[in-house]
ROGU-7388 format. One line per field, with one value per residue (C-alpha): x, z, y. Coordinates in nm, 3 decimals. Example, Ala and Ser with C-alpha at 12.3 -4.5 7.8 and 13.67 -1.06 7.14 Angstrom:
2
c1	c(1.230, 1.367)
c3	c(0.780, 0.714)
c2	c(-0.450, -0.106)
//
This chain:
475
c1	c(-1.656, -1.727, -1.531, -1.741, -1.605, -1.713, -1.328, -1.379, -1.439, -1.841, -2.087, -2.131, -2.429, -2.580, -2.475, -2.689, -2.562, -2.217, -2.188, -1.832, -1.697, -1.615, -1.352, -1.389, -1.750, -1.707, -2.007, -2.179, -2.272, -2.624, -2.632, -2.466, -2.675, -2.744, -2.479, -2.207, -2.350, -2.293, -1.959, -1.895, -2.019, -1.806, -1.505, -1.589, -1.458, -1.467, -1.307, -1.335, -1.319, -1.619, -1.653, -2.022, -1.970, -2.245, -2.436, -2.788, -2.827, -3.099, -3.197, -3.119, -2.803, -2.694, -2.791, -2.556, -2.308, -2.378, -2.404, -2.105, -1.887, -2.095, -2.128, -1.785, -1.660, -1.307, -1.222, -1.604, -1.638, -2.059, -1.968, -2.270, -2.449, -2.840, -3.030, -3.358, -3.499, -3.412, -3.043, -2.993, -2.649, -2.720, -2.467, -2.209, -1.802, -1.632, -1.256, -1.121, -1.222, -1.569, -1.741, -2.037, -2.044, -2.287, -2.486, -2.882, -3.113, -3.451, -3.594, -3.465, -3.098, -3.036, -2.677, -2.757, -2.515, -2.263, -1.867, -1.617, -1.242, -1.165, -1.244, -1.621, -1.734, -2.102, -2.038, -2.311, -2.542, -2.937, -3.164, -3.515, -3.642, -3.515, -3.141, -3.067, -2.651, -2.765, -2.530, -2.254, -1.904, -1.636, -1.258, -1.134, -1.235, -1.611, -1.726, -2.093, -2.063, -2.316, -2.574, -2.941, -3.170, -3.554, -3.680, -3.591, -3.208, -3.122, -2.734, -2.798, -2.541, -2.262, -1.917, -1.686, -1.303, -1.170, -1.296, -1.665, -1.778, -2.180, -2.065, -2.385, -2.596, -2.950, -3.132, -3.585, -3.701, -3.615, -3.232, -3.071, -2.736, -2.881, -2.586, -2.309, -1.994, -1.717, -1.415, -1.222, -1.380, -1.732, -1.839, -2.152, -2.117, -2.392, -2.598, -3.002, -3.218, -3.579, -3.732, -3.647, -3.316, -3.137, -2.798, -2.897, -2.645, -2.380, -1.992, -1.735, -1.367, -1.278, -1.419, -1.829, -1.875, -2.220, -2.117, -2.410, -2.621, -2.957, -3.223, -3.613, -3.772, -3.513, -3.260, -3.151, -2.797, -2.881, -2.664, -2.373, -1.996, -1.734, -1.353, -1.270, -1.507, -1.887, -1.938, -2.239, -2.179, -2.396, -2.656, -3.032, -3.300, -3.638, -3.803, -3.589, -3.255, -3.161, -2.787, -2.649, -2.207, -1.953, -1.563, -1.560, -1.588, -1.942, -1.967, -2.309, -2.157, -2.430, -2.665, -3.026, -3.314, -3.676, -3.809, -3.688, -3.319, -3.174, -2.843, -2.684, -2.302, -2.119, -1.800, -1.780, -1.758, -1.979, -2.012, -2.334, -2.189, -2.370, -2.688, -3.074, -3.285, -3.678, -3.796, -3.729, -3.382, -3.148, -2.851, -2.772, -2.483, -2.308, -1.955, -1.707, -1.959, -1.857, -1.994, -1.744, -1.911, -2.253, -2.155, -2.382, -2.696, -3.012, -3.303, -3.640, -3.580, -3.251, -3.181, -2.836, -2.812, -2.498, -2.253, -1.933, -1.951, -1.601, -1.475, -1.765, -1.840, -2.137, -2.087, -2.320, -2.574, -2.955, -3.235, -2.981, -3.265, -3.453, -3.149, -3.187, -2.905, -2.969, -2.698, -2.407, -2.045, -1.906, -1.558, -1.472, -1.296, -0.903, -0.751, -0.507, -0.356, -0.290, 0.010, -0.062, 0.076, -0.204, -0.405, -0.479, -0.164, -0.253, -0.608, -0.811, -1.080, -1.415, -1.512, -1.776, -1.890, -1.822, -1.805, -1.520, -1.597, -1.501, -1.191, -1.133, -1.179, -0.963, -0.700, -0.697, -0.751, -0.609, -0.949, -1.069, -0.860, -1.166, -1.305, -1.649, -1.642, -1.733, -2.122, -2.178, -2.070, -2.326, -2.620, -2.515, -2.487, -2.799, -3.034, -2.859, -2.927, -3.298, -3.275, -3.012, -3.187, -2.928, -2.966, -2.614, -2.519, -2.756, -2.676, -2.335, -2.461, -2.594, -2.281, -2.109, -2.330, -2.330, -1.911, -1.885, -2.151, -1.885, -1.594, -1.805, -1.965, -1.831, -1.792, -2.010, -2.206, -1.852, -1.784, -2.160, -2.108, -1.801, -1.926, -2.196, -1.930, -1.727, -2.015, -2.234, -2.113, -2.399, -2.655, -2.535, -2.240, -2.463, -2.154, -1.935, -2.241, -2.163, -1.821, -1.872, -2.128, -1.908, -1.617, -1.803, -1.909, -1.558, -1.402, -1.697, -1.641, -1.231, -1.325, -1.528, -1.288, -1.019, -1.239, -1.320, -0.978, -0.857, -1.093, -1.020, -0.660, -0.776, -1.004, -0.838, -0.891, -1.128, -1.122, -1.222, -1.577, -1.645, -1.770, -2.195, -2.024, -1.862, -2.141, -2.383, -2.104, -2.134, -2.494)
c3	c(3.437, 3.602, 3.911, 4.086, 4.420, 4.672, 4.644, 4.478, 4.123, 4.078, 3.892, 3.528, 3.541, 3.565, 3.657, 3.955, 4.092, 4.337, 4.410, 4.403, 4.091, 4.074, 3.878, 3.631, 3.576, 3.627, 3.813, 4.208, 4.314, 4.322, 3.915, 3.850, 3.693, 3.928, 3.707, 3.815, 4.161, 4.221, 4.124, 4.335, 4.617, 4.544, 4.556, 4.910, 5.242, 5.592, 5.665, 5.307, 5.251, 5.170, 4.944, 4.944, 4.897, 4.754, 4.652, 4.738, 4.937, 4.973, 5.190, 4.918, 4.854, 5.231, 5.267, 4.997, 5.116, 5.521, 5.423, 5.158, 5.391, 5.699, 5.863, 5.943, 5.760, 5.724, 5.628, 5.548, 5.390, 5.370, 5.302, 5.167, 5.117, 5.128, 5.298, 5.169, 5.343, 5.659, 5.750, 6.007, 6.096, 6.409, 6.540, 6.243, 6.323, 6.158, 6.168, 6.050, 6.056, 5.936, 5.790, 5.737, 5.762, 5.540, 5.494, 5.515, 5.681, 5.559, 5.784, 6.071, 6.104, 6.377, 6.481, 6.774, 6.943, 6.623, 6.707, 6.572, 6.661, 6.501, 6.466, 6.373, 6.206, 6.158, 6.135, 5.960, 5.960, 5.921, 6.061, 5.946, 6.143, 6.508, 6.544, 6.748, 6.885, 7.188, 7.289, 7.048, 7.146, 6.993, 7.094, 6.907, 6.845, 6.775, 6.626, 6.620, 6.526, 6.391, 6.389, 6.308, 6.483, 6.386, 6.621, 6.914, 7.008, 7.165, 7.304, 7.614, 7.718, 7.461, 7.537, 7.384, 7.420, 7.342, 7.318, 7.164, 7.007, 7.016, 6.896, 6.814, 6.771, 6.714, 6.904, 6.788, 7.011, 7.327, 7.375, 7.617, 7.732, 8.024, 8.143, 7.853, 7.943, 7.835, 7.861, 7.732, 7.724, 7.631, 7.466, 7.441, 7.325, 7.186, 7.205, 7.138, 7.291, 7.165, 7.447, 7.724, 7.761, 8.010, 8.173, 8.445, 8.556, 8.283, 8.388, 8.262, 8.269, 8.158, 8.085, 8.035, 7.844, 7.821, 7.705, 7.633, 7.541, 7.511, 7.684, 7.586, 7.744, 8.089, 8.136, 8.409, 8.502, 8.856, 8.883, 8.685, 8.777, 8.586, 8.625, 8.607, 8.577, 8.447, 8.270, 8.221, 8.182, 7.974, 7.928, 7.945, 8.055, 7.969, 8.205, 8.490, 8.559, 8.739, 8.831, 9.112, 9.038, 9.242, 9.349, 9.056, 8.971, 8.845, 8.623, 8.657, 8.599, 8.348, 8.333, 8.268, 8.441, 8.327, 8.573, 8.928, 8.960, 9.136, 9.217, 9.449, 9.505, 9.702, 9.730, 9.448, 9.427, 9.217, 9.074, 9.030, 8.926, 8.725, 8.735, 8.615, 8.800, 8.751, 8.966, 9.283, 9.311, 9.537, 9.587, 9.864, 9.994, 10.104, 10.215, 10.115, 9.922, 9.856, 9.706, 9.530, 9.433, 9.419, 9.286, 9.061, 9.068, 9.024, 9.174, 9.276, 9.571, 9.606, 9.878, 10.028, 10.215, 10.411, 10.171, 10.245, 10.210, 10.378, 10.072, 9.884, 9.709, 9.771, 9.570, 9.352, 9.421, 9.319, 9.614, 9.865, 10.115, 9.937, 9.952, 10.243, 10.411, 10.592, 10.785, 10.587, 10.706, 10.691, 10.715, 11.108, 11.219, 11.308, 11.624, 11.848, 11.917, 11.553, 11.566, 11.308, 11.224, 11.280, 11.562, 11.781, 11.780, 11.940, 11.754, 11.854, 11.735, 11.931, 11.736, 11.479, 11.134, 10.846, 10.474, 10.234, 10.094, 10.455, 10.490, 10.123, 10.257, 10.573, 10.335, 10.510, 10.173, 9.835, 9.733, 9.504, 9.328, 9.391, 9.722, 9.843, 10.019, 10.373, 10.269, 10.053, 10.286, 10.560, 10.316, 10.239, 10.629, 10.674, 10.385, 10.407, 10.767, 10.715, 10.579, 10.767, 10.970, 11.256, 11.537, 11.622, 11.250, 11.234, 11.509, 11.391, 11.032, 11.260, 11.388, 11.101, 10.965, 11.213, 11.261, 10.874, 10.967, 11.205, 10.977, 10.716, 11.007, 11.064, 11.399, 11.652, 11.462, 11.466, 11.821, 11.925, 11.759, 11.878, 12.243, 12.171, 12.027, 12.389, 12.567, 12.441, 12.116, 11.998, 12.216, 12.091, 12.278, 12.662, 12.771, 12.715, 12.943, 13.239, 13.225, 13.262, 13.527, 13.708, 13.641, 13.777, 14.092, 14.143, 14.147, 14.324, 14.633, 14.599, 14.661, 14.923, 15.087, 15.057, 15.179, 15.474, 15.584, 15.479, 15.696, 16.030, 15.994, 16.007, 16.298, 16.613, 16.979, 17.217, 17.622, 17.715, 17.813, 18.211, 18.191, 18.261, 18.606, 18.733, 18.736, 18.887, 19.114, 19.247, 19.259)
c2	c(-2.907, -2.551, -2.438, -2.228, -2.049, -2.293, -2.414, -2.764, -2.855, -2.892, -3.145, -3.122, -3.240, -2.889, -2.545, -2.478, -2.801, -2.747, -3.079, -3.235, -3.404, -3.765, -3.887, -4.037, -3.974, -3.563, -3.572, -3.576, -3.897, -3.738, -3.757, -4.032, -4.362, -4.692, -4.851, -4.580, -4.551, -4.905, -4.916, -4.652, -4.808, -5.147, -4.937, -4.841, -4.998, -4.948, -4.648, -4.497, -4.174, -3.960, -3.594, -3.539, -3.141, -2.952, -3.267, -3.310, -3.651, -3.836, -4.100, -4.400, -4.209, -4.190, -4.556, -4.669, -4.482, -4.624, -4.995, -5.007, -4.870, -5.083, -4.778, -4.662, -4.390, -4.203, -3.880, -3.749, -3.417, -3.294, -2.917, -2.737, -3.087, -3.084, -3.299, -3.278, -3.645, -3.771, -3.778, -4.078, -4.099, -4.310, -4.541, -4.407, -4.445, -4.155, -4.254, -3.930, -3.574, -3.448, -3.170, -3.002, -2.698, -2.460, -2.774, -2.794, -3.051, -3.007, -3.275, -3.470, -3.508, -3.738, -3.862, -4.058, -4.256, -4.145, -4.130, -3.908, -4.014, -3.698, -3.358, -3.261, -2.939, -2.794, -2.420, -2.255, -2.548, -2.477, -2.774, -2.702, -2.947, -3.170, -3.235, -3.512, -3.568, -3.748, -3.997, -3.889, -3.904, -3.669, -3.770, -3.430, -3.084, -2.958, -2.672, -2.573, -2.192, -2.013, -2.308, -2.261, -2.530, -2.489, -2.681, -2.908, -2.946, -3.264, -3.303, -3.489, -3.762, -3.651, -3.647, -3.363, -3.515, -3.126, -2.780, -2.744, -2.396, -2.341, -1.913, -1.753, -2.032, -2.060, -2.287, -2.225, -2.504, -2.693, -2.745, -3.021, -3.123, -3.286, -3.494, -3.407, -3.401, -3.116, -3.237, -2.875, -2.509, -2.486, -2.168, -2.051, -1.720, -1.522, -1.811, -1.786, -2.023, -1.984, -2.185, -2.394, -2.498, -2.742, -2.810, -3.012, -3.238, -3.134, -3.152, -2.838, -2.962, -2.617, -2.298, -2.318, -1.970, -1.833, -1.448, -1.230, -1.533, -1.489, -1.737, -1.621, -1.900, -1.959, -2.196, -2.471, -2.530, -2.697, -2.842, -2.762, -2.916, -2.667, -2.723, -2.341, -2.086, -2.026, -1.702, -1.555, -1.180, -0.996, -1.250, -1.202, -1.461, -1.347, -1.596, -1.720, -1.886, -2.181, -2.174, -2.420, -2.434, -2.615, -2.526, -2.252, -1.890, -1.749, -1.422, -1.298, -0.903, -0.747, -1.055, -0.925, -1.166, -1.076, -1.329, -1.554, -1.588, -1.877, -1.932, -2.179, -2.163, -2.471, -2.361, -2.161, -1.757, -1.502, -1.133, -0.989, -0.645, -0.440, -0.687, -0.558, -0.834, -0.762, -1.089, -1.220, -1.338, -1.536, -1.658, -1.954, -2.051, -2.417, -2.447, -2.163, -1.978, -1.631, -1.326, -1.070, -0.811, -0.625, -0.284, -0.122, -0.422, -0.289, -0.584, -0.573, -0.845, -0.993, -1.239, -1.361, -1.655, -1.826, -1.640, -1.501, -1.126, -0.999, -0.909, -0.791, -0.421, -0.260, 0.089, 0.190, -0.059, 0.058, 0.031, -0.128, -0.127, -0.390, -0.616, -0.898, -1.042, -1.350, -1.575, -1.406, -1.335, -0.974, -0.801, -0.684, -0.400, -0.489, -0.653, -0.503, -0.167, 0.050, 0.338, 0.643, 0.955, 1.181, 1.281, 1.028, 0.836, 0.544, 0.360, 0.042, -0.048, -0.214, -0.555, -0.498, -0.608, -0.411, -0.392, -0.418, -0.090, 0.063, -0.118, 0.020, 0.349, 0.366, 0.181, -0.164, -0.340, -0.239, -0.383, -0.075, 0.186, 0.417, 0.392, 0.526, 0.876, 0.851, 1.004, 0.731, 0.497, 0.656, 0.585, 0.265, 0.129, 0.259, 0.120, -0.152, -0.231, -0.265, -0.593, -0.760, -1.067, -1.022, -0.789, -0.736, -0.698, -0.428, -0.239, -0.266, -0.137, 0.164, 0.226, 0.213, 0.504, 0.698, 0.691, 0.761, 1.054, 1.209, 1.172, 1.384, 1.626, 1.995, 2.191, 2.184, 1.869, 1.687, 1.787, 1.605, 1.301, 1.267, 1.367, 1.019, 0.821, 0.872, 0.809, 0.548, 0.479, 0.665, 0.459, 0.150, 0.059, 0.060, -0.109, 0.227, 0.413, 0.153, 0.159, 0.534, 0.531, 0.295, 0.519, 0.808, 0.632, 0.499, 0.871, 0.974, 0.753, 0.816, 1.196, 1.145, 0.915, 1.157, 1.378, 1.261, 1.147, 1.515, 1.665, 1.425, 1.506, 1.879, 1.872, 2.003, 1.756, 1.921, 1.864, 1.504, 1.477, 1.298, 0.955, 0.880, 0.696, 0.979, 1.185, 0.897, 0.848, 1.192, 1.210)
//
């Protein structure tokens, strides 16, 4: 016998083999005769346990192994096993916890339909070839960390009863979980997807974690159902992503799109900031859809449509002018009569749209620690105002810059703004130019009025003139 420092006593057989001993023969079931191999196998029963560690199984092995204990196995341990045939575990009841992790599966390793009441374990795991978990159901804990698949990835229609781990995985070829259900937190950290890769249709009951994952080919979550939140900061799709969530929070801050961006929000909430997106993007609204935040993204066409936008940042946003806003709510100014401290006293405020990073600003919002200086704000209203689809939000947008361009002004420039801000709201309010113009014509009439009455008062009587009778009288 050799212990080497894989943590269980290895096969005598050989010293490069690390497959686990079996008492009494001190050897892996790999080298041990027919004779011994069969009376293994009569020992086994439904439910057996099963140390395959570091032992190479082949196909007759695993079929042994599958029909003595009629396919239902117990406590199965496949640590650093090879696989060097097909591996079908299809339709397989593991009864207690199973490992494999640091095994290898030099050809297909399919586990379709397969059920684990337990926990399951495949950290480190290189498939050389397809890996098939469709239809497997997992009541307990699963851990796919650090997984190498070399070709196509199929999870579709599997059930997860706890958390599942995918850290850092490798997926070379296609990848599915059309239709899989996640019954805990999903984590996808760190994930590589070689090619396509699909979500359509899968359900979150937690978190769905897709942290600076990396999808060469694009990816499809339309549509995705996620209990709590879908994270995918820091990612980078090198060909597109297809994103449609429901009643959660998306984290798109620092996700990197190489090609079209889609995302669809019904009733859910996103952040974009601190977004690179090099195609055409958008981002659609149903129900309470509502954007958080755009600081900082830098696109090449971004759309908004039908999302909520009152409480959305705007600082720092690259090429604002190429941003289009179409059918989306904004912040407005406040209602009612305002008391300050400073000069004027008494403040009210005309209705008009507005962004958060104004209300920041004049401090109607503890929204941002650091708000935008009243400049900044200028330029923003007006690039921004280019692509708004509504008239009246844009002349709003107009007004907007041009108030935060009196707040910055100095001296006489102050003084002239302010003059068109009394007067016609700096040729956008023509209601404020009536109401003067009627004001004007009002005061203009009371003076003449006054006038006039002053001036009959004044005017002494003169003698009475004779009547047109009298004199025909005389005549």
């Amino acid at each position: 016998m050799t212990t080497l420092d894989v943590g269980w006593v290895t096969c005598a057989a050989s010293p490069q083999c690390a497959g686990s001993a079996r008492r009494p023969y001190e050897r892996c079931l790999a080298h041990l005769d027919e004779d011994e191999l069969d009376e293994v196998a009569g020992g086994l029963s439904p439910g057996s346990a099963i140390d395959l560690r570091g032992t190479v199984v082949d196909g007759h092995l695993l079929e042994r192994i599958l029909s003595a204990t009629h396919r239902r196995l117990g406590r199965a341990r496949f640590d650093r096993a090879v696989f060097p045939g097909e591996a079908r575990f299809g339709g397989v009841v593991f009864d207690g916890d199973v490992t494999f992790d640091q095994a290898r599966f030099h050809r297909l390793a399919s586990f379709l339909d397969a059920r684990f009441a337990g926990n399951v374990s495949f950290r480190e795991v290189r498939f050389s070839r397809e890996l098939s978990l469709h239809g497997v159901s997992v009541a307990g804990h699963a851990a796919f960390d650090r997984v190498c698949a070399g070709r196509d990835a199929l999870f579709g229609a599997a059930r997860f009863g706890r958390t599942a781990s995918f850290e850092n995985a490798e997926f070379q070829g296609f990848a599915t979980f059309d239709g899989t259900r996640f019954t805990g937190d999903a984590t996808f950290r760190g994930c590589r997807f070689g090619r396509a890769s699909s979500f359509r249709r899968a359900e979150f009951g937690g978190l769905a974690g897709f942290e600076a994952a990396r999808f060469w080919a694009g990816c499809s979550m339309a549509p995705a159902t996620v209990g709590r939140s879908l994270s995918l900061a820091g990612a980078w799709a090198g060909n597109g992503l297809d994103v449609t969530a429901r009643g959660c929070a998306v984290d798109l801050r620092r996700l990197r799109v190489a090609g079209p961006l889609a995302v669809r929000l019904e009733g859910a909430e996103a952040d974009l900031e601190g977004a690179t997106l090099r195609g055409p993007a958008t981002v659609s609204g149903r129900g309470p859809a509502r954007m958080t935040s755009l600081r900082g993204v830098d696109s090449e066409a971004l759309t908004l449509s039908r999302v909520d936008l009152s409480t959305c940042g705007f600082t720092g946003i690259r090429h604002p002018e190429r941003l289009r806003l179409a059918g989306c709510a904004f912040a407005t100014t406040p209602r009612g009569v305002r008391f300050a401290l400073r000069w004027p006293p008494l403040r009210w405020w005309t209705p008009r749209r507005t962004l958060a990073d104004e209300h920041a600003w004049r401090g109607w919002s503890g929204s941002e620690a650091d708000p935008p200086t009243p400049h900044r704000l200028a330029v923003l209203y007006s690039r921004l105002g280019t692509g708004v689809d509504d008239r009246t939000t844009a002349a709003d947008f107009a007004f907007g810059a041009m108030e935060m361009r009196r707040v910055t002004s100095r001296s006489a420039g102050r003084w002239l703004l302010s003059l068109s801000w009394i007067l016609c709201g700096y040729g956008l309010r023509m209601g404020r130019v009536l109401g003067w113009v009627v004001l004007v014509a009002a005061v203009t009439a009371a003076t003449l009025l006054m006038s006039s009455a002053s001036h009959a008062a004044r005017r002494p009587p003169g003698p009475s003139e004779p009547s047109p009778l009298v004199h025909l009288s005389q005549r």
